[in-house]
Every structure is written in structure tokens, then in C-alpha cells.
C-alpha positions as CSV (number, residue, x, y, z in Angstrom):
1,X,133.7,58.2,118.7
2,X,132.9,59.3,115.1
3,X,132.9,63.0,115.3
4,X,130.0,62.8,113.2
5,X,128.1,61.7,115.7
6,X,128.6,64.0,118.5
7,X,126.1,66.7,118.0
8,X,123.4,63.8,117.5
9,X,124.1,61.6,120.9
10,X,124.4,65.6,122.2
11,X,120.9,66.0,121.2
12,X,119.6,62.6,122.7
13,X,120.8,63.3,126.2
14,X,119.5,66.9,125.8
15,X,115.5,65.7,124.8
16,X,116.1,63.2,127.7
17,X,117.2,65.9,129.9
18,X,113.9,67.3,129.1
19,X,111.5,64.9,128.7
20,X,112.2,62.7,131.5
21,X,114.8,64.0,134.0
22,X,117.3,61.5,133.4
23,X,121.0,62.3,133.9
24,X,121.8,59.5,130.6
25,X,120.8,58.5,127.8
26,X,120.3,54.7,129.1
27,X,116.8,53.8,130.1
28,X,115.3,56.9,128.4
29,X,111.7,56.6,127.9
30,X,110.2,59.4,125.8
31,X,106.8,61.5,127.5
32,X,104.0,61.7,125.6
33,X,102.0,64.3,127.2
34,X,101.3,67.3,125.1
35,X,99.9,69.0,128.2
36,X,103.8,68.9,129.6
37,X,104.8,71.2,126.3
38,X,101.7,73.9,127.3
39,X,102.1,74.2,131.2
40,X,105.9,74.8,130.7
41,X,105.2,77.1,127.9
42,X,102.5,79.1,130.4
43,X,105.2,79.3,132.9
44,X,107.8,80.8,130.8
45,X,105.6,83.2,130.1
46,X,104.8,84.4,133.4
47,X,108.3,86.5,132.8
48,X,107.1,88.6,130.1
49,X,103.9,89.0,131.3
50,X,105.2,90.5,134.4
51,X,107.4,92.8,132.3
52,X,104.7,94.0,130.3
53,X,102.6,94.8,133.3
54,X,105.7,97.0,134.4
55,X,106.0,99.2,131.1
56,X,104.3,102.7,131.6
57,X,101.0,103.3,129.6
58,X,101.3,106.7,129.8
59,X,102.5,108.9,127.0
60,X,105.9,110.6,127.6
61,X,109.5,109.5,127.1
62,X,109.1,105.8,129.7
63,X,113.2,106.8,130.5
64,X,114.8,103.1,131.8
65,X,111.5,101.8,131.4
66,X,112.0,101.4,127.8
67,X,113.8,98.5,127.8
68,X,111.0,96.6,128.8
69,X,109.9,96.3,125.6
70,X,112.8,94.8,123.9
71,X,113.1,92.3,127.0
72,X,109.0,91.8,126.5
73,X,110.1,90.6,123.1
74,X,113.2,88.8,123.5
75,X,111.8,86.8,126.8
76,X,108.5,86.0,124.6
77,X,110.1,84.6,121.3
78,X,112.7,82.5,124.3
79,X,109.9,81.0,125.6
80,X,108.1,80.3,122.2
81,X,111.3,78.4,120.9
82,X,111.1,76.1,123.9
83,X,107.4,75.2,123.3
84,X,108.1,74.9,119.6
85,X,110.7,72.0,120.3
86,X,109.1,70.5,122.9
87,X,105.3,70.2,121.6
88,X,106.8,69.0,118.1
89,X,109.2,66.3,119.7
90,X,106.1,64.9,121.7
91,X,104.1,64.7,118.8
92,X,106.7,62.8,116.9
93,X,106.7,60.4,119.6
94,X,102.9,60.2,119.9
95,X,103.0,59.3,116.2
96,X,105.4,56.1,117.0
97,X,108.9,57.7,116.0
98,X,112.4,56.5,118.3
99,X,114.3,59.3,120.2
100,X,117.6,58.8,117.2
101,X,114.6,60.3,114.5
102,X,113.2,62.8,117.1
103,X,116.7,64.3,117.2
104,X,117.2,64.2,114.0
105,X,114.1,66.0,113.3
106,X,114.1,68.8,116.1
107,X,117.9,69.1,114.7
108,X,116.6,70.7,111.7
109,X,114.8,73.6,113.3
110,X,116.3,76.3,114.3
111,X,115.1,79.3,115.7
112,X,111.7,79.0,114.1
113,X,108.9,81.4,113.2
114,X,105.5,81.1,114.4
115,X,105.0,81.0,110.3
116,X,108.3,78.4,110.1
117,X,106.6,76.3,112.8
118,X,102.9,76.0,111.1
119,X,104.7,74.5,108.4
120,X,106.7,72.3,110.3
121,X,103.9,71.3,111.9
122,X,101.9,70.7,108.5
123,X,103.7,68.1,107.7
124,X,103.3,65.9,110.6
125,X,99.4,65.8,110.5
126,X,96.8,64.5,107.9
127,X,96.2,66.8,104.9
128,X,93.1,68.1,106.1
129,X,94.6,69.2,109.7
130,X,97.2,70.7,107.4
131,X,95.0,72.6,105.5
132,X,93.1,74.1,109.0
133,X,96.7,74.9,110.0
134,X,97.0,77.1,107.1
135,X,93.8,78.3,107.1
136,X,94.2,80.1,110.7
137,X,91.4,80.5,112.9
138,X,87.9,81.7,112.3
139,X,88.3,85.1,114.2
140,X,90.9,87.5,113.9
141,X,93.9,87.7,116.2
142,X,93.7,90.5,118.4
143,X,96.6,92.9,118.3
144,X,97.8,96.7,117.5
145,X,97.7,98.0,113.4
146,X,99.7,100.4,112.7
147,X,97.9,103.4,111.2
148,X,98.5,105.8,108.5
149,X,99.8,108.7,111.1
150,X,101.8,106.2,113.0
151,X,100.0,105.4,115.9
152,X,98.9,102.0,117.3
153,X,94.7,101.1,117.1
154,X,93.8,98.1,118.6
155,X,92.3,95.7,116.0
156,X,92.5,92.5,114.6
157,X,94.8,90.8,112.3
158,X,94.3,87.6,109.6
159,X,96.3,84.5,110.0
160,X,98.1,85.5,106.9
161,X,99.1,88.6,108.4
162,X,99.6,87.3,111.5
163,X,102.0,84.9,110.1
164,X,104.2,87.3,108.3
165,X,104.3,90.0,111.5
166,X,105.6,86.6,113.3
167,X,108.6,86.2,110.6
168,X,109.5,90.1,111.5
169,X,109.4,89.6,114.7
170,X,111.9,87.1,114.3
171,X,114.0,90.1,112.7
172,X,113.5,92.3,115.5
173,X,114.8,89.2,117.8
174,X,117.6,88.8,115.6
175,X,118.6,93.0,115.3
176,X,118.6,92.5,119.4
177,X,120.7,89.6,120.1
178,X,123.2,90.4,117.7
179,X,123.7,94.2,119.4
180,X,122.6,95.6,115.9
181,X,119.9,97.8,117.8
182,X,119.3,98.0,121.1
183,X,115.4,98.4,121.6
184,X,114.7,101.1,124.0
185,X,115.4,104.1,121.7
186,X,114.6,105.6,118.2
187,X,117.0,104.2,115.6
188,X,117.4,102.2,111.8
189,X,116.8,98.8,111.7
190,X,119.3,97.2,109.1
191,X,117.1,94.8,106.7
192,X,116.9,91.1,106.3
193,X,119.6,89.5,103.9
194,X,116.6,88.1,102.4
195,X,114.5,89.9,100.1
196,X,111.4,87.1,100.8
197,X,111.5,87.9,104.7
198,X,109.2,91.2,105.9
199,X,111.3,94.0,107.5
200,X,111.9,94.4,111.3
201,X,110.7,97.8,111.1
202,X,107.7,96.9,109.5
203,X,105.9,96.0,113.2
204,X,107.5,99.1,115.1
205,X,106.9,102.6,115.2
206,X,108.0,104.9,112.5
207,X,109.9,107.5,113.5
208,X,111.1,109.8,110.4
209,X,114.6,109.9,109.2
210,X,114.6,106.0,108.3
211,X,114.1,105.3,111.9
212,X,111.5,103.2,114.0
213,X,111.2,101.9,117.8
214,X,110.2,99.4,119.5
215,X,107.7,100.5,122.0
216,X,104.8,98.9,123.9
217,X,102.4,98.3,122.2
218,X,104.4,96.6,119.4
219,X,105.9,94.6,122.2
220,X,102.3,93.3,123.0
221,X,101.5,92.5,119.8
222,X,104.7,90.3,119.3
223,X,103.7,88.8,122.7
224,X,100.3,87.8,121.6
225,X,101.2,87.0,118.3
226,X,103.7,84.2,119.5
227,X,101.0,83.2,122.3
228,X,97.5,83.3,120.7
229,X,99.0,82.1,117.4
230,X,100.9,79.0,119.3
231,X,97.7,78.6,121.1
232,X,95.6,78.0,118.0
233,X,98.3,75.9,115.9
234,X,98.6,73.7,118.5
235,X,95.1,73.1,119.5
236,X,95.1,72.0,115.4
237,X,97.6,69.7,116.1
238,X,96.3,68.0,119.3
239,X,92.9,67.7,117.9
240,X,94.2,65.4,114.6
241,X,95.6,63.6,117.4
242,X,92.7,63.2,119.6
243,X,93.9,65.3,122.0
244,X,93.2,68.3,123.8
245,X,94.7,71.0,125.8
246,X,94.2,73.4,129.0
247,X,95.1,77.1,128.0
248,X,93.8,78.4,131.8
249,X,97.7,79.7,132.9
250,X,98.3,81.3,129.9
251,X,99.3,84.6,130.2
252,X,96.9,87.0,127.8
253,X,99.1,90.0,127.8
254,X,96.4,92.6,127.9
């Protein structure tokens, strides 16, 4: 076989895998239930709603228990990435399109923001779904601000920022599974390589001497972020498509 073609056939038998159970390729018949994408979605959340409900609320230094905010984020973003695929791939075979151009479309993404994924998702829908995509919802997202002391106020954000928190959150994902940080203490969090892309430090806790953490409350805002923000894009989506989803198992990280 042309080696050219490996990674392609690899990513047919995986979105079979996926979609439909089968052990080959042969036979495959695609699923076109976007209510498949949103139940599995709810159920990998389950994980790092349990964790969150496990963190300490009280003030105080949380000891071990402060790595269940790094594993809060990590186990969210996991479980975003999964829905992201999936819920795309389904709507590109809603719209008509053969498992070979699936693949070759889900190949391209990799790793996306919520941000990333809205404009993914832009172009697959009429203009003026595109536009309510970008446009965000009508009410802000409920989730921590940072204020000027350095303490967390619950509040509301605006798609826009909502959307840009998402892309550092990414960062913070990235700083973690590379073993640049580790999450459960005070320390610097090296910058993105690109200048466009916000700061990981930018949605934690500033600490003084160049150094922030990663502590509840920011953990719950990335959680609802990648959640409420998923929720409402894809709710967008389903509706240009006639479509519409049940939300009820979705974890609402309070």
C-alpha cells in the first residue's frame, strides 16, 4: 500500500470504530444522529464533574487536593475534543458527504479551541447560521472574572471573551501535558509561541513574582466555558439543520 495512504484508511476504520461499532471498514454505514455526539459528550463529563465536586471550597492551602484542578481541566478539554470530532463528522454526513471526505476533513483539526471549532463549524452552515455562531448567545456565559486584587467574582462573560479565555485554556492544556507546569502549585507559565494567541496565565490566579495558579475556580470556569459554550454552538448548528438536541445529562459544574 502507498504509504500515503496509511494515516487516511487509519482514520476511516477509526470514525467507523466510532460511529458504528464495526471491527472494518467494509460495510460501514455512517450514523447520523447528532444526539449520539451530546449523550457521549454528557457522559464524559460525568469525570470532571465528579472531580470538581471533590475540590475544597474552603480557603486555605487544599494540600493533594490541588491537583484537582489541573485534572478538572485536562479531563474537561479531553472530553470537549471528542464531542468536537464527533458532532462535526455527523454533520458532514447529515449534509450528504462519504466517510473518504469526512476523514479528510476531521484530519485537519487538531486539538481545537472552542474559538477554533465555531469557525470550523462556520463554514459548514448557511451564512446566516454562521453569523449567529459568531454572534454568541443573547445572555452572558456564566463564569469567574478576575478582579483588580486578584480574586475571583462570579459574573458573566461575552462570547468574544468567552472565545478568547477558550484559546488560553487551550495553553494551560498544552503547559500540562507537555510537563511545563504541573497545576497544583504557584509557578510561571512560559507564553505561547504565538504572539496572536492570549496567555495561559491570563485565566489563573496571579501570584506576584511572574507567577499564577491554577486553582478552582478557574478550573470551573474552563469547565463551563468548554460546556455552556459547546452547548450553545451546537444548538446553532442543529437548528440550520432542523434539528434539535437534549442538554438534561449535562453536567453544570456549579
Amino acid at each position: 500500500m502507498d504509504g500515503s495512504k496509511k494515516p487516511v484508511r487509519a482514520k476511516l476504520r477509526r470514525l467507523a470504530l466510532r460511529f458504528s461499532g464495526a471491527p472494518t471498514f467494509e460495510g460501514f454505514s455512517l450514523g447520523t444522529d447528532l444526539q449520539g455526539p451530546v449523550t457521549k459528550f454528557a457522559a464524559a463529563l460525568g469525570t470532571p464533574d465528579r472531580l470538581l465536586k471533590l475540590a475544597p471550597k474552603s480557603a486555605g492551602n487544599p494540600g493533594n487536593a490541588a491537583a484537582l484542578s489541573p485534572a478538572i481541566v485536562l479531563t474537561t478539554i479531553a472530553a470537549f475534543e471528542g464531542f468536537a470530532e464527533d458532532f462535526l463528522a455527523t454533520v458532514l454526513a447529515l449534509q450528504g458527504n462519504g466517510l473518504a471526505q469526512i476523514a479528510k476533513e476531521v484530519g485537519r483539526w487538531n486539538n481545537p479551541s472552542l474559538r477554533e471549532w465555531v469557525g470550523t463549524a462556520g463554514k459548514l452552515v448557511s451564512p446566516s447560521t454562521k453569523e449567529a455562531l459568531e454572534a454568541g448567545p443573547s445572555k452572558k456565559i456564566a463564569v469567574y472574572r478576575m478582579t483588580a486584587n486578584g480574586n475571583w467574582s462570579p459574573g458573566g462573560k461575552e462570547w468574544s471573551e468567552i472565545l478568547k479565555d477558550s484559546d488560553a485554556w487551550i495553553q494551560v492544556r498544552h503547559l500540562l501535558t507537555h510537563g511545563l507546569v504541573t497545576g497544583w502549585r504557584a509557578e510561571s507559565w512560559p507564553p505561547p509561541l504565538r504572539r496572536d494567541v492570549p496567555e495561559a496565565a491570563s485565566v489563573l490566579r496571579p501570584k506576584g513574582s511572574g507567577k499564577a495558579s491554577l486553582d478552582r475556580s478557574g478550573a470551573k470556569s474552563c469547565a463551563r466555558i468548554y460546556t455552556l459554550g459547546a452547548k450553545h454552538a451546537a444548538n446553532v448548528v442543529a437548528a440550520d439543520l432542523g434539528k434539535t438536541l437534549n442538554w438534561s445529562e449535562l453536567p453544570d459544574f456549579r
